[in-house]
N, C-alpha and C positions, 0 to 999 in steps of 0.2 A: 902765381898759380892759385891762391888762397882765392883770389879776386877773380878767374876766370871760373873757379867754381862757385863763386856766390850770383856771377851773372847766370851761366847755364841753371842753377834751383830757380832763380829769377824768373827766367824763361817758361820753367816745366808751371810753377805758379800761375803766371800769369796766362799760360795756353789750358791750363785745368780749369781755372777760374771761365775761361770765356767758350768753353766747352758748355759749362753747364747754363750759361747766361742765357740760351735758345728756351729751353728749359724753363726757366724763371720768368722768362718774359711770358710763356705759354700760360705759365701758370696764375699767373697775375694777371692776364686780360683774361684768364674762362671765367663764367658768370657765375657770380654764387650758385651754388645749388645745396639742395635739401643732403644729408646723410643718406650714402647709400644703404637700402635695408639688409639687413642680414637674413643671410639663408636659414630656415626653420630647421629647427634642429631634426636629425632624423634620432630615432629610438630603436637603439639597438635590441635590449633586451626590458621586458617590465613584467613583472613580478605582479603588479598591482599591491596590493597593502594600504598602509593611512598613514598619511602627515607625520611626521616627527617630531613637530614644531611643539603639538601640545605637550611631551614629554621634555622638550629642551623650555619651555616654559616652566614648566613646575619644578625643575633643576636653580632655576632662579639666572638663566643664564642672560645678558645683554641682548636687547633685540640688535635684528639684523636692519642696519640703515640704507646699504645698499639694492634695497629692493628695487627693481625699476616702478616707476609711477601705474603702468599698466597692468603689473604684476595682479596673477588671479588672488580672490579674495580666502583667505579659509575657512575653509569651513567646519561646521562642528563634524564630530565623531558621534558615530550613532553608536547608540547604549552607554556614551561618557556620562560618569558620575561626576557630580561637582562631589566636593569633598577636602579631605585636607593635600595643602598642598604640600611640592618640596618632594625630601629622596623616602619619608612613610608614606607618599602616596604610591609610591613603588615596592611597597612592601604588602604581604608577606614575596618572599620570588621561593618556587618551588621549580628546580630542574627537573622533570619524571626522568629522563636519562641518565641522570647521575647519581650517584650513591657513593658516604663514604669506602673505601678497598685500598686495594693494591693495586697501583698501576708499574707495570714493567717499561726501564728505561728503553727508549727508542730513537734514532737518530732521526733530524730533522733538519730539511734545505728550507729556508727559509730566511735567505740574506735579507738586514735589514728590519727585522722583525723586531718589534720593543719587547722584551721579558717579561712575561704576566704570570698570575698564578692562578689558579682556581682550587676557592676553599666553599666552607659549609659552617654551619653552625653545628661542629658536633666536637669530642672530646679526641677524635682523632686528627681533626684539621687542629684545632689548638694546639694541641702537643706538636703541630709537624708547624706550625705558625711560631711559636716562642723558639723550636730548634734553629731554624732557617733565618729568623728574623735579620740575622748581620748579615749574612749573602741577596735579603732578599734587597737591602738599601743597596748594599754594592752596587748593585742589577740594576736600581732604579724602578724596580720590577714593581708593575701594578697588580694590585689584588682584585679577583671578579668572587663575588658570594656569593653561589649557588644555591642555596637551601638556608633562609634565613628570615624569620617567622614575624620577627616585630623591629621597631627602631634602636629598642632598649638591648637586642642580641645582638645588634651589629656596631651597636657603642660599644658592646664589654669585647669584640674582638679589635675595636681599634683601639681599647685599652692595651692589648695584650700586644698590638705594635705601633708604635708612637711612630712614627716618620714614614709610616707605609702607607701610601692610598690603598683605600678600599670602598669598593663601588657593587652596592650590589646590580646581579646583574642574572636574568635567565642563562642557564649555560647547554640547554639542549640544542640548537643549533651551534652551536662549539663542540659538542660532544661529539653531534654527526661529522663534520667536517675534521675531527683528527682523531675519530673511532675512537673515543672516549666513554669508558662508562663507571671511572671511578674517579677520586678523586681523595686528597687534597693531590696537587701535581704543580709544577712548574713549565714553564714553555717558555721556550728561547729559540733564537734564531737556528742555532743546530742541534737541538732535542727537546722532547720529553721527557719529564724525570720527574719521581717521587725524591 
């Protein structure tokens, strides 16, 4: 019995195998050829704007090796200052949307979403920054700095939370997109909260 089904798998093998052998011969007499070219990308939406590149440069970030050889060249940004580089060359960030308050809890859909925070350099974000601090590691939760004038204010807040990123960062397009106009606040995949 054992032996009648090793022949019959025998079988299915060796008729699978010469199935595809039409196949392989084909493919081994077609003539070299070049890569087919790929289709140009189409552009759904553009925005227009400028480069990213020179701000992920001054972050100190690894170039990208994957460039293809063809790739367009960069070019500079009109009105770029040379100047110091790194995260003060990103300083002072002024949100005009945002202001220390009170923001009212609110539910939010948002599967998937990493947990961030947005704070400020004022006496209100600190106090709500030293109370949260163990929830905000829990969380993993990133901190965005909205309103934060020099290098030397946004040391003395990551003094005030050792293990917490914090990035400064503009928060008025944030502010548009979840009707935001106070702050310090929390954002997780299902709310808003002070």
């Amino acid at each position: 019995m054992n032996m009648h089904r090793f022949h019959a798998a025998s079988g299915l093998l060796a008729l699978a195998t010469l199935s595809t052998l039409p196949c392989a011969i084909r493919a081994a007499s077609a003539p070299a050829s070049l890569p087919t070219p790929r289709p140009a990308l189409i552009v759904v939406e553009d925005h227009g704007g400028v480069p990213a590149q020179p701000y992920y440069d001054d972050l100190g970030l690894p170039a990208r090796s994957s460039a293809p050889a063809d790739a367009p060249q960069r070019l500079p940004l009109p009105g770029a200052t040379t100047g110091p580089r790194g995260e003060a060359a990103m300083l002072p960030v002024r949100s005009g949307l945002l202001t220390p308050g009170v923001v009212e809890r609110r539910p939010l859909l948002a599967s998937g979403l990493t947990p961030f925070f947005v704070i400020g350099d004022d006496a209100r974000s600190r106090e709500w920054l030293q109370q949260r601090l163990v929830r905000l590691r829990e969380l993993h939760a990133t901190g965005l700095v909205v309103n934060v004038a020099s290098p030397q204010a946004l040391d003395a807040l990551r003094r005030l939370a050792p293990g917490v990123a914090l990035s400064p960062a503009s928060g008025d397009d944030l502010a548009q997109r979840l009707a935001l106009s106070h702050y310090p606040v929390l954002v997780t995949a299902t709310g808003i909260e002070q």
